[in-house]
Steps between C-alpha positions, in 0.01 A plus 500: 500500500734739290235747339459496155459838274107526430566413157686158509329165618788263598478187305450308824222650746336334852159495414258484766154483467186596712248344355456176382193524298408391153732784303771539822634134467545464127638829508750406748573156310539709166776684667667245659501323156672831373780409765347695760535354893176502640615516871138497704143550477156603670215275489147557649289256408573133517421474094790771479735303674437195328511702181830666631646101570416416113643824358776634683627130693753565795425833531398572852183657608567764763364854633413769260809689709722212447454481109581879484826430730676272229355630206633711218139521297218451710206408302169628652269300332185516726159645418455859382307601753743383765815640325485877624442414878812214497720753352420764763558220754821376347619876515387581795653194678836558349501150307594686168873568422678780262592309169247246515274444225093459565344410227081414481316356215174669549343612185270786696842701606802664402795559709363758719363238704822413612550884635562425842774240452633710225559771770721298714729409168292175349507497135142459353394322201161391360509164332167391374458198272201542270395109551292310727658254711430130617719516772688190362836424295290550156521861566879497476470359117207784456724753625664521147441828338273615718441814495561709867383828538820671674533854742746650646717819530691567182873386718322161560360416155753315357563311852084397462543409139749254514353310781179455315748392212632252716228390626375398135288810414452784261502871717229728395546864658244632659516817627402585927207721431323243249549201724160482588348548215742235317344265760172611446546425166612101527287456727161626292640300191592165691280496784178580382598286176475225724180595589360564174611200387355311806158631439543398125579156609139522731311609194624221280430231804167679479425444152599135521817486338724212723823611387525915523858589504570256257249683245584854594913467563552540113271814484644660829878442371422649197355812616750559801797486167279741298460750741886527625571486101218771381351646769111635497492396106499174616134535629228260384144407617184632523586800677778628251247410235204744643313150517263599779227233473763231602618709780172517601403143466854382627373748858145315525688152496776596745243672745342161475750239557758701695364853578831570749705525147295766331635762661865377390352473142322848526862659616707335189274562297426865559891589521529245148235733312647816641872417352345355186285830424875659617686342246219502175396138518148579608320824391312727755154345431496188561753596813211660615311242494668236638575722754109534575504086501775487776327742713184286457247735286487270189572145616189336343510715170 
């Protein structure tokens, strides 16, 4: 391969991938739809290689060493906690060439991750799509102005932002030392949504109602758009409104009919009060005592 200055991507690379999981395929498909040539793959599991036969057809399925031999970007799209040790092994086994691009899509790190291949001339880039994948040819269509959350040393920043360009998305920098917390970040406000949302969908069952997303979707929607329009002002409820006595009655139910969910209500609620009594909507009084109900010292007042 004729090496390439760090700051232009030719507009035809050999992609390979290692790792034919849920976000690895579609990512590979979305650059071969850019015009990419997706020249060989690693697959573990048989659901990744049947995945990997949907997504990226004729493409062969070789040795991790073998994808890195033809490859001009080597996506490393395996599981965070597995990404430091391959790239020390890739390294240390001599598998990485000078000019080659490695690029991960891990939302927990940066670039720095890639250190070890870096030192033997690998070009690093962090590529991570804010988006949860199905693993399936939907995610290609999804892929459309998604936002990815992009690393990488200053030379290399163009080189990351144009393939997440091409590969249908909207770069968001990010900078090396906040990549963690970034990801910490996405994953409190997506994750544990689902949660939430999960044990809301309990309580409802609970309470008899046969159809629970369909009678909380509208509510949900709404508040998810008022908060990324307006912030903490967007705050209703009983616990912006200092309304203790239904915080306390709404505990006594929940302890009742599903006591593992009090402690998630307890949580919310405590940080809600404390950023409502922040911002003005609920005066020192009666944060006091609704802070005396979620620690359990007025419950049946």
């Amino acid at each position: 391969m004729t090496e390439q200055p760090a700051h232009d991507v030719p507009p035809r690379l050999r992609v390979g991938v290692v790792g034919t999981g849920r976000a690895g395929a579609v990512l590979g498909a979305a650059l071969a739809r850019a015009g990419h040539h997706v020249v060989a793959a690693y697959a573990v599991s048989e659901v990744s290689r049947l995945r990997a036969e949907a997504l990226l057809p004729g493409v062969p399925l070789v040795t991790v060493p073998e994808v890195l031999a033809d490859a001009d970007l080597v996506l490393l799209t395996v599981p965070d906690d597995v990404l430091p040790g391959l790239v020390q092994g890739l390294a240390d086994t001599g598998a990485v060439r000078a000019g080659q691009f490695l690029a991960h899509a891990s939302g927990r790190f940066g670039y720095s991750v890639l250190d070890p291949a870096t030192a033997r001339g690998a070009l690093p880039l962090a590529l991570h799509p804010v988006m949860t994948f199905t693993g399936t040819s939907v995610d290609l269509q999804r892929l459309t102005g998604v936002p990815f959350g992009v690393t990488a040393p200053d030379p290399l920043r163009p080189a990351a932002e144009a393939l997440v360009v091409e590969m249908g998305g909207d770069p968001v920098w990010v900078a090396e030392g906040h990549r963690v917390l970034y990801h910490a970040a996405l994953a409190h406000g997506s994750n544990h949504l689902i949660t939430l949302e999960a044990q809301v969908l309990d309580l409802l069952r609970a309470a008899g109602v046969e159809q629970p997303a369909r009678l909380v979707a509208p509510l949900l929607s709404a508040a998810l758009d008022n908060v990324l329009r307006y912030g903490d002002t967007a705050l209703t409820g009983p616990v912006a409104r200092g309304d203790a006595g239904t915080v306390a009655a709404h505990l006594a139910e929940i302890s009742e009919v599903a006591p593992e969910t009090r402690a998630t209500y307890v949580a919310l609620a405590r940080a809600t009060a404390d950023r409502a009594l922040a911002n003005g909507m609920l005066r020192p009084d009666a944060a006091e005592r609704l802070l005396d109900v979620l620690a359990g010292r007025e419950e049946d007042r």
